[in-house]
N, C-alpha and C positions, 0 to 999 in steps of 0.2 A: 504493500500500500504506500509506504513513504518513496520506495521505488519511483512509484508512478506520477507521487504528488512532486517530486525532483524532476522527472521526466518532463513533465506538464509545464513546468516554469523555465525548463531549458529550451523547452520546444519556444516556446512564446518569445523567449530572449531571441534566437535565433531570426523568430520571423518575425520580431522588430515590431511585437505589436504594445509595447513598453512606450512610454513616455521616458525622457531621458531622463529623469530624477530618479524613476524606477529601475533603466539598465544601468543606472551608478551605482545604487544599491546591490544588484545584481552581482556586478561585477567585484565587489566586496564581501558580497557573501559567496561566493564562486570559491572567491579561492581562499574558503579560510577550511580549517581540514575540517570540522564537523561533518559528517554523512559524505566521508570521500569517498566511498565505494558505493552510495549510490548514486552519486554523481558519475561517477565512474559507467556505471550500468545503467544510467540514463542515456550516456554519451555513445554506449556502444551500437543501444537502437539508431539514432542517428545518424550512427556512421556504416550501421548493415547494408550493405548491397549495394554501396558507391563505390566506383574505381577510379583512381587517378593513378599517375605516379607519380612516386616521390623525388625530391631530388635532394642534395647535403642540404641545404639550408632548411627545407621544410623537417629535416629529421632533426636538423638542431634547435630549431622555434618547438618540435614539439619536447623535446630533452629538458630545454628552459622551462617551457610550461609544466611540468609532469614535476619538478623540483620547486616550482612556486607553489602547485597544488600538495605536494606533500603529501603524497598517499603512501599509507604504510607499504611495507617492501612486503612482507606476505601477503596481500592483498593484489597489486600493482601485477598488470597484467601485459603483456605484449600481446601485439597486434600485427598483421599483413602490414607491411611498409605502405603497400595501396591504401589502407586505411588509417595507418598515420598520417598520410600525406591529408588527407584530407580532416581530418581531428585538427590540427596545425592550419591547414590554411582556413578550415572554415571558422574555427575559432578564433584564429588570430586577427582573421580579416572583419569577424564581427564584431569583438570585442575593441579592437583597434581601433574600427570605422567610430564605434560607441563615445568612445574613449576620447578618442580628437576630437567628435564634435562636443562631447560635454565639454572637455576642456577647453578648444576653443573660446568657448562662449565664455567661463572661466574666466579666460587670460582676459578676454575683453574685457569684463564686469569686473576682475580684480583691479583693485584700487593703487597706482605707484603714483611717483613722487618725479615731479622735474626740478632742478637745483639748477640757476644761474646764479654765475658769481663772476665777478668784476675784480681782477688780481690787482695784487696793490701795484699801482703805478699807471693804473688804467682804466677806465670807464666803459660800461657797456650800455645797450639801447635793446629792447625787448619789447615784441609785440606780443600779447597776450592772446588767448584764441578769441576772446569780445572783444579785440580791437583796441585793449586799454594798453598805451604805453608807457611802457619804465624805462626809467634811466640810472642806472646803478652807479655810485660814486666807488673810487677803488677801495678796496678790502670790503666790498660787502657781499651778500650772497640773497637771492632773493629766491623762495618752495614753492610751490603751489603742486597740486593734484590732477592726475588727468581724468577727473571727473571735473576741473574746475568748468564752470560757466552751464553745467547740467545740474547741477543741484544749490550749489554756492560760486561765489566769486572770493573763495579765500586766499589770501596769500600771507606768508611768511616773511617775514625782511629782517636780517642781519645787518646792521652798517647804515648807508644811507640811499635812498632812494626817492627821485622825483614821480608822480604818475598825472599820468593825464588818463582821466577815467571815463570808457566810454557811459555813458548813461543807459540804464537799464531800471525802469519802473519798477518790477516785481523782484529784482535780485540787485540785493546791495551788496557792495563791494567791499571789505573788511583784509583792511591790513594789519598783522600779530606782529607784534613786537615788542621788547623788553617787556614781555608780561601786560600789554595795553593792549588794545581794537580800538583802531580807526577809521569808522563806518561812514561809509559815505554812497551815493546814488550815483552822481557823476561830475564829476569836479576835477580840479587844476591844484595839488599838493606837496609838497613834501616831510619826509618822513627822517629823523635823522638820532639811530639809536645803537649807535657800537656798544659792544658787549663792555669795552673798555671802559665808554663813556660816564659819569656819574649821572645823568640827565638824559632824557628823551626829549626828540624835541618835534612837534609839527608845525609848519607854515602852511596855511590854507591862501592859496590864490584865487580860485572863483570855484562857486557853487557853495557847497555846506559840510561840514562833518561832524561826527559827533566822536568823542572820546571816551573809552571805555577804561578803569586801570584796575587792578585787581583787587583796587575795596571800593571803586564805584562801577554799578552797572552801568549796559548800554542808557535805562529806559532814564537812568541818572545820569547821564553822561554830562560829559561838558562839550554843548554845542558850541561850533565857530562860525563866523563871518569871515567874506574874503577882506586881506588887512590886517588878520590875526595869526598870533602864533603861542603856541601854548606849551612850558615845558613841565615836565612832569621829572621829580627828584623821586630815584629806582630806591634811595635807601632809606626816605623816611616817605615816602607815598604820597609827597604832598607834590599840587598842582601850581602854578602862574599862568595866568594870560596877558597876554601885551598885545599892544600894537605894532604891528610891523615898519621898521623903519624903509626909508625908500631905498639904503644899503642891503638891505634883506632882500629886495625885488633881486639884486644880481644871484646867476644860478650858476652852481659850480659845473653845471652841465655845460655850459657856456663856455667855461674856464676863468670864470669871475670867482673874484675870492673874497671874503668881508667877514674882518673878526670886530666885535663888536666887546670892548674891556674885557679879551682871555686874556689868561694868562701865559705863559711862556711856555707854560709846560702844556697847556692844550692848544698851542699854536704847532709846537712841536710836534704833537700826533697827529695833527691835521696832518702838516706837511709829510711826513715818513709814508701816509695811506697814499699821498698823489701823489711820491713821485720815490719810492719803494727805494726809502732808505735809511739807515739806521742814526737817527739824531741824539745823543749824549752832552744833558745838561750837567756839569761838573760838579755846579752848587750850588746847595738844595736853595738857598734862602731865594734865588733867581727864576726859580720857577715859579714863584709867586709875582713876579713884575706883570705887568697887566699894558697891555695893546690895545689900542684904535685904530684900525687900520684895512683898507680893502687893495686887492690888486686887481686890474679891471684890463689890463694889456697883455694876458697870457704872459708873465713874467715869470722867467725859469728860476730855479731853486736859490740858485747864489742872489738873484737881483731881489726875492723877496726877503733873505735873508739880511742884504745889505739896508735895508726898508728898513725891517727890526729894528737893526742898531744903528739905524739913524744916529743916536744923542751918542753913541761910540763909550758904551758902556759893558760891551761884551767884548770877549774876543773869541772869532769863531777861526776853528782850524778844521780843512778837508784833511781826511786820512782814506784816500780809497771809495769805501761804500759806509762811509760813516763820518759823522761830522759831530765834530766836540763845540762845546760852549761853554766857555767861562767867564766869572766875572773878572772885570780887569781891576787890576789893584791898584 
């Protein structure tokens, strides 16, 4: 009786009249050893009175298979090579066929991951599959899902990145970073939150966004206007918004640069991310000295550096791919 009730479900497998969620099951129950021998003596009526021949490779697919199934050795039975040939290819060709289309559809509907990233010293430009474009400042890296723009429009951002966001009514666009969401419909922003950095920071250029951090919700967020820029402190949780100065409008995507009272020591990370080199401030109390200052002429390393020390209170020395700074005595 179990014979026949194994017979009955192999026959069905074979002649495909299974839905594929049930020949996946199938196919997991096939080959676990429970009832191998009447699996076994299901497969034999099936295979009674067909000839084919065999050739090496069909006796080695059925070798493989007869070791997956794992039927006991006293049990395990040989057969006419004409009838292995055929055990082997009709099973493997069904099972197979089964097997790639479930999977297929699988690979489809399984969920990965795309990663661009902008190495230090260089900047990269990125069209999204909705049409939204990013601009990656260097050392940053920007995730998103190849499900993006079918379910969500999430993305990931390390570092700094400008977007220009296509507009979409029913799917808003949400940028993660340092622990915040950046929601927005469709707008003109930037986002700017190295791992390094103690601050996050957003400048909203047109449309709206709202600000998510990890002790205020979206529906609490802190909305912006275009004109606004809003930073958020990663170690005590607390918010600012300001007004954007007209120095803020220039975008490093441009090659415009605009430090607004840093300090030396986060002038110095700036520069090492754009132009991928290692900057060594000598002494410590120096890193605290504080800049006003934009470069707006594409000016290479040394000429922004000579900007700096305008008042001639550093002395800076090239070594290679590393540049020292001290204070001068």
């Amino acid at each position: 009786m179990r014979t026949n009730y194994i017979y009955s479900i192999i026959t069905k497998f074979f002649g495909n009249d299974m839905p594929k969620e049930v020949q996946l099951r199938f196919q997991h129950w096939f080959l676990q050893t429970e009832d191998s021998l009447e699996k076994e003596k299901a497969l034999h009526k099936i295979w009674d009175g067909i000839e084919v021949k065999a050739d090496e490779k069909t006796r080695r697919k059925y070798a493989k298979l007869n070791a997956r199934i794992d039927l006991a050795e006293g049990n395990r039975k040989y057969f006419a090579v004409k009838r292995i040939a055929v055990v082997a290819a009709m099973f493997l060709l069904m099972l197979g066929s089964a097997w790639m289309a479930w999977n297929m559809k699988d690979m489809q509907d399984e969920e990965s991951f795309y990663i661009v990233e902008a190495p230090l010293g260089e900047k990269s430009k990125l069209t999204l599959p909705d049409g939204t474009v990013v601009w990656l400042n260097a050392g940053s890296q920007l995730r998103y899902s190849s499900h993006f723009n079918k379910n969500n429009r999430d993305v990931t951002l390390e570092g700094e990145g400008y977007f220009e966001v296509t507009r979409q009514q029913e799917k808003e666009f949400i940028v993660y970073s340092a622990g915040c969401g950046v929601h927005v419909k469709g707008t003109v922003f930037n986002v700017k939150a190295y791992p390094e950095d103690p601050t996050m920071e957003v400048r909203l250029y047109e449309g709206s966004v709202c600000l998510s951090t990890p002790s205020v919700r979206e529906e609490d967020g802190i909305y912006m206007e275009p004109g606004e820029k809003v930073h958020y402190n990663k170690k005590n949780k607390t918010t600012r918004k300001e007004k954007l100065l007209y120095q803020d409008d220039l975008s490093w995507k441009d090659g415009y640069y605009h430090f607004a009272d840093n300090s030396l020591k986060e002038i110095a990370a700036e520069l090492e991310r754009i132009f991928n080199v290692r900057i060594k401030i000598e002494d410590d109390d120096i890193e605290k000295y504080r800049y006003h200052i934009s470069f707006v002429n594409h000016e290479v390393l040394p000429d922004m550096l000579d900007a700096i020390n305008n008042d001639k209170k550093l002395i800076i020395t090239y070594n290679k791919d590393t540049i020292e700074i001290r204070k001068r005595r």
